[in-house]
C-alpha positions as CSV (number, residue, x, y, z in Angstrom):
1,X,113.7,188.6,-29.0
2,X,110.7,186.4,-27.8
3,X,108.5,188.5,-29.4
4,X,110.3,188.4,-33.3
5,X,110.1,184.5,-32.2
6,X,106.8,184.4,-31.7
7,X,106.2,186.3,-34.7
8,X,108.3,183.7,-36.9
9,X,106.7,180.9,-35.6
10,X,103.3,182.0,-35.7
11,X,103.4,183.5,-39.6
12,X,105.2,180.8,-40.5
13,X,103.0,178.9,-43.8
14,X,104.0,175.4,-41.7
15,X,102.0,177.0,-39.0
16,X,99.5,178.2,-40.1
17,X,98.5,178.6,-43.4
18,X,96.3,182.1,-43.3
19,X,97.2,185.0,-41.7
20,X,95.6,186.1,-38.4
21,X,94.2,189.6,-38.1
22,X,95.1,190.4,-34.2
23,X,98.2,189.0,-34.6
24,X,99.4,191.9,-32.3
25,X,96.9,191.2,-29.6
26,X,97.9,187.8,-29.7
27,X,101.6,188.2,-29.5
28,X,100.5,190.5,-26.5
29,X,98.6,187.8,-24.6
30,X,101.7,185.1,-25.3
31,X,104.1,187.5,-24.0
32,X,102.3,187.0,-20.7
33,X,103.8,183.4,-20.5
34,X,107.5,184.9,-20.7
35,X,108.5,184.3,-16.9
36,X,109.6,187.6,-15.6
37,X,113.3,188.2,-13.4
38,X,113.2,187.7,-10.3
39,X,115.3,190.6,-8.8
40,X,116.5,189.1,-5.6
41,X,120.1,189.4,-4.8
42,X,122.0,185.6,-5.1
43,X,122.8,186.2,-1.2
44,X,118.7,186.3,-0.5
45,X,118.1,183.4,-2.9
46,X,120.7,181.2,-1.1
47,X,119.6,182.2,2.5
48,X,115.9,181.7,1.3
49,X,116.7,177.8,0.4
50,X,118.8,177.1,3.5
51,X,116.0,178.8,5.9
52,X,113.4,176.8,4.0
53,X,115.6,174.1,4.8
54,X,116.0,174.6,8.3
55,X,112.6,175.5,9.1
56,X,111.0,173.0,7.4
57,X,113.3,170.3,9.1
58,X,112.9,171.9,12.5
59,X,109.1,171.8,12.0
60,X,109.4,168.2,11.1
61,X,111.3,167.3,14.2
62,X,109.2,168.9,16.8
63,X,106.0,167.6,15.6
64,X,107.8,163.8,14.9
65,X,108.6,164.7,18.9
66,X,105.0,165.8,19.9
67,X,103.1,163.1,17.7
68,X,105.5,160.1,17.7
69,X,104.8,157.8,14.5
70,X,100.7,158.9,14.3
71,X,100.0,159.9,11.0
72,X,100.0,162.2,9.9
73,X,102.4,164.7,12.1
74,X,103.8,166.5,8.9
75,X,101.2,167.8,6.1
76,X,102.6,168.6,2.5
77,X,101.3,172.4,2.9
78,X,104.1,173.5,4.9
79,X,106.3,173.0,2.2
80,X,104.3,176.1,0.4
81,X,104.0,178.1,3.2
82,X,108.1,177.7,4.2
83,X,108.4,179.5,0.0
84,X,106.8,182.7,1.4
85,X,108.1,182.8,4.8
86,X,111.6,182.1,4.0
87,X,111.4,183.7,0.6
88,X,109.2,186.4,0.5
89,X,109.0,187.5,4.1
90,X,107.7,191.1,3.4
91,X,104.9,190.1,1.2
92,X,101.6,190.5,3.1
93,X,100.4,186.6,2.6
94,X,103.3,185.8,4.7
95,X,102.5,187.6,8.0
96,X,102.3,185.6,11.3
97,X,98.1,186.3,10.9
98,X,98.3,185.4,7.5
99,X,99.7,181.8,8.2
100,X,98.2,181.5,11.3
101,X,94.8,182.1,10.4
102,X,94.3,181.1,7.2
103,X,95.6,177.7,8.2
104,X,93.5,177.3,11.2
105,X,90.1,178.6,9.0
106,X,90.9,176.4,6.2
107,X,91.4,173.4,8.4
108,X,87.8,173.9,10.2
109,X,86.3,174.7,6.8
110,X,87.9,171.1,4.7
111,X,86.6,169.1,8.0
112,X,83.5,170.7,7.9
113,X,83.3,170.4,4.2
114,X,84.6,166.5,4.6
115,X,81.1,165.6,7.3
116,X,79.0,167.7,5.1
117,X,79.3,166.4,1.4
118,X,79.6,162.5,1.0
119,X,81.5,163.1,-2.3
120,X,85.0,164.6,-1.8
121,X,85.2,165.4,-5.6
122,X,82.5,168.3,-4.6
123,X,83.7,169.0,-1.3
124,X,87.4,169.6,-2.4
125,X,86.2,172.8,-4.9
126,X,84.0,173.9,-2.0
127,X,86.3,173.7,0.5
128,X,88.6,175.7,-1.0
129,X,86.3,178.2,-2.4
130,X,85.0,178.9,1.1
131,X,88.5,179.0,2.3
132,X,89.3,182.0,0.1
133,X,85.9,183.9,0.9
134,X,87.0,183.5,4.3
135,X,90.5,184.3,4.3
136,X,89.4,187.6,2.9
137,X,87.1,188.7,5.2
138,X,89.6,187.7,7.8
139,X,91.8,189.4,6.2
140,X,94.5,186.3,6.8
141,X,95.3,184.9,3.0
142,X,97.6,182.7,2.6
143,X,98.0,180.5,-0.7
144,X,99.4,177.2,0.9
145,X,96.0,177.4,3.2
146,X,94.2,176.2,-0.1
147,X,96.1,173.1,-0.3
148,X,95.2,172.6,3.8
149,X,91.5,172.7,3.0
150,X,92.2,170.1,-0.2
151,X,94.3,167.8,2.6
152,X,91.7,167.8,5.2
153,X,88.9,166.4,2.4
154,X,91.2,164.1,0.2
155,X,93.6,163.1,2.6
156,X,92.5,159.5,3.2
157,X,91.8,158.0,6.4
158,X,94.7,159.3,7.9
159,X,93.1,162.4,8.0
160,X,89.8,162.2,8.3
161,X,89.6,159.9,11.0
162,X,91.2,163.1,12.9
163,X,87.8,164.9,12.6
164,X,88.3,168.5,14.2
165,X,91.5,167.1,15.7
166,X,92.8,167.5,12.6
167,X,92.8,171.8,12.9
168,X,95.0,171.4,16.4
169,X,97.1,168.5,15.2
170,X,98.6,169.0,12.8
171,X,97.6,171.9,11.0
172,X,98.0,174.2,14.1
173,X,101.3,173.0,15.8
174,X,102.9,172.5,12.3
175,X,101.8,176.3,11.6
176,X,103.0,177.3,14.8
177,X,106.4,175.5,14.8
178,X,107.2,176.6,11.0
179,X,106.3,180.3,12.1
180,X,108.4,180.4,15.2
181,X,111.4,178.9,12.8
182,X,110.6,181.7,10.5
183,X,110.8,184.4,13.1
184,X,113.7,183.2,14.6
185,X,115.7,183.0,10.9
186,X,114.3,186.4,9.4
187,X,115.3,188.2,12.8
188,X,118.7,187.1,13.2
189,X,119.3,188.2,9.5
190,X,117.7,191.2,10.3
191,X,115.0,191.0,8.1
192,X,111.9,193.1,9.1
193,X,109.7,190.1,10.0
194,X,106.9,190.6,10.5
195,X,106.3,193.1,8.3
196,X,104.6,196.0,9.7
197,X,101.5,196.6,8.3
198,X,101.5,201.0,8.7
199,X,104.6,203.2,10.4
200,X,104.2,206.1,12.0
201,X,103.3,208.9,9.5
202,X,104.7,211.5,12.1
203,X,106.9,211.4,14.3
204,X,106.0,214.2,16.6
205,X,102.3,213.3,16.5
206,X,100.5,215.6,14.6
207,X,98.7,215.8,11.6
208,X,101.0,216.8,9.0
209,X,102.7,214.6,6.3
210,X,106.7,214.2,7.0
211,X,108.5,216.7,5.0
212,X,109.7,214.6,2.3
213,X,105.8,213.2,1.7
214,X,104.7,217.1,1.0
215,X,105.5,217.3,-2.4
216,X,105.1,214.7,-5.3
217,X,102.9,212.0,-4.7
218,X,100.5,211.4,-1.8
219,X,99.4,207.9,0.0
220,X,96.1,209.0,-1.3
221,X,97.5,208.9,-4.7
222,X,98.8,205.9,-4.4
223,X,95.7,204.3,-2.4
224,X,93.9,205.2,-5.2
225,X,95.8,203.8,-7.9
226,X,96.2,200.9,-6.6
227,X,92.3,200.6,-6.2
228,X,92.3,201.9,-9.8
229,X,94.4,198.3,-10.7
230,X,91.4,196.3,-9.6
231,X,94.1,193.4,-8.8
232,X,95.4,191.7,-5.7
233,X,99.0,193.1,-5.2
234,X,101.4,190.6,-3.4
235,X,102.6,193.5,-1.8
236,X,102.9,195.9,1.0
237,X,101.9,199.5,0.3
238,X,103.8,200.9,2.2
239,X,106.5,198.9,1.0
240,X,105.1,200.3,-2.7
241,X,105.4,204.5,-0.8
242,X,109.0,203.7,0.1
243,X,109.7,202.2,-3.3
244,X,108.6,204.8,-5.2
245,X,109.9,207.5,-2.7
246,X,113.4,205.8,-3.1
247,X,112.9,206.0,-6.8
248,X,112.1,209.6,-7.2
249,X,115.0,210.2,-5.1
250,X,117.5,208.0,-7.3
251,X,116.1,210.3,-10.4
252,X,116.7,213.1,-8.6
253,X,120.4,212.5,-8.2
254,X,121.0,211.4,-11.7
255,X,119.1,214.6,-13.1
256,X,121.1,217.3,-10.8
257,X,124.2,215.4,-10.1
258,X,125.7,214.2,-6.8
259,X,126.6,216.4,-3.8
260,X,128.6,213.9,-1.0
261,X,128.9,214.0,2.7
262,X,132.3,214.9,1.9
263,X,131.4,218.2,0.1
264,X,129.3,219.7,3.2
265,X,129.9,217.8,6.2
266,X,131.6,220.2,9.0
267,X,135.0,218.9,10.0
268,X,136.2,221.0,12.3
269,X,134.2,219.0,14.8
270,X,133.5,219.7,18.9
271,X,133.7,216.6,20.7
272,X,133.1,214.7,23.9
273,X,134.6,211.8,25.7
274,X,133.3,209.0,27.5
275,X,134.5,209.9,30.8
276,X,133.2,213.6,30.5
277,X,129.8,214.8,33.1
278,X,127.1,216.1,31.7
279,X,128.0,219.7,33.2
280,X,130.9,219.6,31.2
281,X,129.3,218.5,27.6
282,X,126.6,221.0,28.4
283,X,129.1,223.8,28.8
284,X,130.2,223.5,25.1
285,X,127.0,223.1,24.0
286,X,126.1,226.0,25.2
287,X,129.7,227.7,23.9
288,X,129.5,226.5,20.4
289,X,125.4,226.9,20.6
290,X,125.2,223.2,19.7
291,X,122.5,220.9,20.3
292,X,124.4,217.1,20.0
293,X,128.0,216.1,20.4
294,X,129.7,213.0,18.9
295,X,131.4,211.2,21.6
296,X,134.7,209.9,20.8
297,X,137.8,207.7,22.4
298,X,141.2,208.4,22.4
299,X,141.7,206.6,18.7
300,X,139.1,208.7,17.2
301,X,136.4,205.9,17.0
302,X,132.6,207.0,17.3
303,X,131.3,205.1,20.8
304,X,127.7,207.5,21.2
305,X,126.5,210.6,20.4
306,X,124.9,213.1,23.6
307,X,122.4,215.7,22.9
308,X,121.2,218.0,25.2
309,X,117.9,215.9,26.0
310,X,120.1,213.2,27.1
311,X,122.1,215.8,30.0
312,X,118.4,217.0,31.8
313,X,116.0,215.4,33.5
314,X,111.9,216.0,33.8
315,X,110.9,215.7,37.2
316,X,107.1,216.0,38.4
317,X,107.2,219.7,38.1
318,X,107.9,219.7,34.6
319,X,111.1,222.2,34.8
320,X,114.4,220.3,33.3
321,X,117.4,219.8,35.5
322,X,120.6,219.3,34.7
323,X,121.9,216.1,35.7
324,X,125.0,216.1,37.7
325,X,126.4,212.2,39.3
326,X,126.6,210.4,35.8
327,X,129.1,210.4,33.2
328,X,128.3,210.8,29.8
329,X,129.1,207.0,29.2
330,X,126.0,206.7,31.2
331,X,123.8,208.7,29.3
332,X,125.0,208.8,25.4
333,X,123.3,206.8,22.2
334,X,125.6,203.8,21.5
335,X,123.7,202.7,18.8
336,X,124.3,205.7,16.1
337,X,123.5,205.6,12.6
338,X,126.2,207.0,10.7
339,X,127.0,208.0,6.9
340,X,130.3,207.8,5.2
341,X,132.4,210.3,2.9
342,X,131.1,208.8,-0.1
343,X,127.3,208.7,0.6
344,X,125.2,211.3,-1.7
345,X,122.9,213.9,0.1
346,X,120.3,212.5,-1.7
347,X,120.5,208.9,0.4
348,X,120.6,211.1,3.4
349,X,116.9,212.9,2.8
350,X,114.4,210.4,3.9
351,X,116.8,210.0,7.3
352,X,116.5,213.5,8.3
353,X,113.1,213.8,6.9
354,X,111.2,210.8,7.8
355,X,113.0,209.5,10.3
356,X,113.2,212.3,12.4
357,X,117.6,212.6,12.1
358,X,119.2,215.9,13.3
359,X,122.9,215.3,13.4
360,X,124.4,212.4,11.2
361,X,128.0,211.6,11.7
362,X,130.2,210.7,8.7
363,X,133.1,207.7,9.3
364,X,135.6,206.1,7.5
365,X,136.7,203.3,6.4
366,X,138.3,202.3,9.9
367,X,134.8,204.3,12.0
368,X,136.9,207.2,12.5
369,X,134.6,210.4,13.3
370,X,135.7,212.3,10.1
371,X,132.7,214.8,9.8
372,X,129.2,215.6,11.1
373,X,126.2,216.5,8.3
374,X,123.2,217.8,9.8
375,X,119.6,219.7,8.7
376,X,120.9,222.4,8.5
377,X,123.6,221.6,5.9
378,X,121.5,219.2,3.7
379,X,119.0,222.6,3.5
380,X,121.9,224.8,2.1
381,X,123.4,221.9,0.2
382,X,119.6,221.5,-2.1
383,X,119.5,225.3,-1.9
384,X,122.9,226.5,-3.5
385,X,121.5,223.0,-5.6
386,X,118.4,225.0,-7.3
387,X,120.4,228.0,-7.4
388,X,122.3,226.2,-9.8
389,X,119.8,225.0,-11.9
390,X,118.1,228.3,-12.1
391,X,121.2,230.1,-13.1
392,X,121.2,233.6,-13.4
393,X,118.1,235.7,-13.9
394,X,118.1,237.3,-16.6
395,X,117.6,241.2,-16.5
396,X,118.7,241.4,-13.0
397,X,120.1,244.2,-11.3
398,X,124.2,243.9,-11.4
């Protein structure tokens, strides 16, 4: 639509009255202008206004508190810096380093900038052109950290009569106040702040890629790529592996159909109880040659899972021994990550692959134990799977 637009307006004898050649090229380049959707869900946009809010206000009050009425106590670059943190708390220019340092260096450099160069309409340019050099050789950019350098050379009076104060107060107690608001609010909404810059790439250790990583692409695929782009990404690669990872796994499903918990999960399940000792739970282990047991109450309800690491202990020789005085209360997993009936095998791969899963139990509606999926039956699930898409081979032996 914006492009036959363009077209119209541009061909149009009240326009212009020749014709342009690269009239492709240039519709091209103007498409560039068309702002792009932004694909956060309406809950993130509304919690990234009212943390903005919040922070921004709560880093307004402490500093009013530490500084009184000296001006300034509250610089305007906050206000950019509380649009990444609140908004976009996984990009990388809106890590605790990232603020942090690329406030503090841009404050020392606009000061520095201010004593050096009599004429702030040259000083402002430099100032923020050193900033960025620096920011990326300490690996700390932050956009808003521009505007700090500008604010330390054209801030009037206010500001420059501050000198180097100016870094400690305000620039790094407003940092410091707005970050500790932005921790507090991404945390309690469980938002992975701060972001982590690499996770482990194996679990146990060694060398070798996790088992979903060892076919398609490889981070050296995408490391390269990206340095083949030759632009800035605001973005976290390994946020980019697990985006892509997640993709390949939605195509997957939509190319060979859905299997569900509900079509392999065992549900004729061996259980424990809260109240049972370790000698007991290890006993039907050992019966049903099991290596984890879902522990249930009396209504059913998940409360822990107990594996057979958590019944033995490692003393100094090394040999395991069974434990014996605690209950299994004492020594199950409460915090178990479950699946439910309706959940496709393919969501389930990058649990048991990469993050190192072995039993998964599957709940209802009311966290009723229903079923248990584990390795074993995701393997036979993707193998009967392939067998499927192979189909018979032709010529074989009846």
């Amino acid at each position: 639509m914006w492009r036959r637009m363009l077209h119209v307006v541009l061909y149009s004898p009240a326009f212009l009255p020749f014709e342009i050649p690269s009239m492709n090229v240039l519709l091209s380049w103007l498409q560039g202008f068309i702002p792009t959707p932004l694909l956060a869900a309406r809950r993130e946009r509304v919690l990234a206004c009212l943390g903005a809010c919040a922070g921004l206000l709560f880093t307004e009050w402490l500093s009013k508190a530490a500084f009184g009425e000296i001006n300034p106590w509250f610089i305007a670059p906050m206000g950019a810096s509380a649009v990444l943190l609140f908004a976009a708390p996984a990009s990388p220019l809106a890590q605790p380093w990232s603020i942090i340092g690329g406030n503090l260096l841009s404050a020392f450099i606009g000061v520095s900038c201010a004593k050096a160069i009599p004429d702030p309409a040259l000083a402002a340019p430099v100032a923020a052109s050193l900033t960025i050099a620096g920011m990326f050789a300490l690996r700390c950019l932050h956009p808003p950290s521009g505007a700090v350098a500008l604010t330390a050379v054209l801030g009037g009076t206010a500001v420059t009569s501050l000198g180097y104060q100016f870094i400690i107060s305000p620039v790094a107690v407003n940092s410091g106040f707005l970050l500790l608001s932005a921790l507090l609010f991404n945390n309690l909404l469980r938002h992975r702040y701060p972001h982590p810059a690499h996770h482990a790439r194996n679990r146990h250790g060694t060398t070798d890629l996790p088992p979903i990583e060892r076919l398609g692409f490889t981070r050296a695929d995408l490391d390269a790529a990206v340095k083949a782009y030759d632009e800035l990404l605001d973005v976290n690669e390994d946020d980019l592996e697990d985006i892509f990872r997640d993709a390949e796994l939605r195509a997957y499903s939509r190319r060979s159909g859905e299997i569900r918990c509900e079509d392999i999960m065992s549900r004729d399940l061996v259980i424990a109880r809260p109240e049972m000792t370790p000698g007991e739970v290890w006993k039907l282990l050992e019966r049903h040659s099991l290596h984890a047991l879902p522990v249930v109450n009396n209504s059913n309800a998940l409360v822990g899972i107990v594996t057979l690491r958590d019944l033995v202990t490692e003393p100094a020789s090394g040999r395991p021994i069974p434990r014996v005085s605690e209950t299994v209360r004492d020594l199950m997993t409460v915090r178990v990550l479950t699946a439910k009936p309706e959940h496709t095998a393919v969501e389930l791969v990058p649990l048991f692959s990469k993050d190192g899963f072995h039993h998964l139990p599957v709940l209802d509606e009311r966290r009723r134990l229903v079923g248990m999926v584990t390795q074993s039956d995701m393997v036979a699930a993707l193998y009967r799977r392939k067998l499927g898409e192979i189909g018979p081979v032709s010529g074989a032996a009846q």
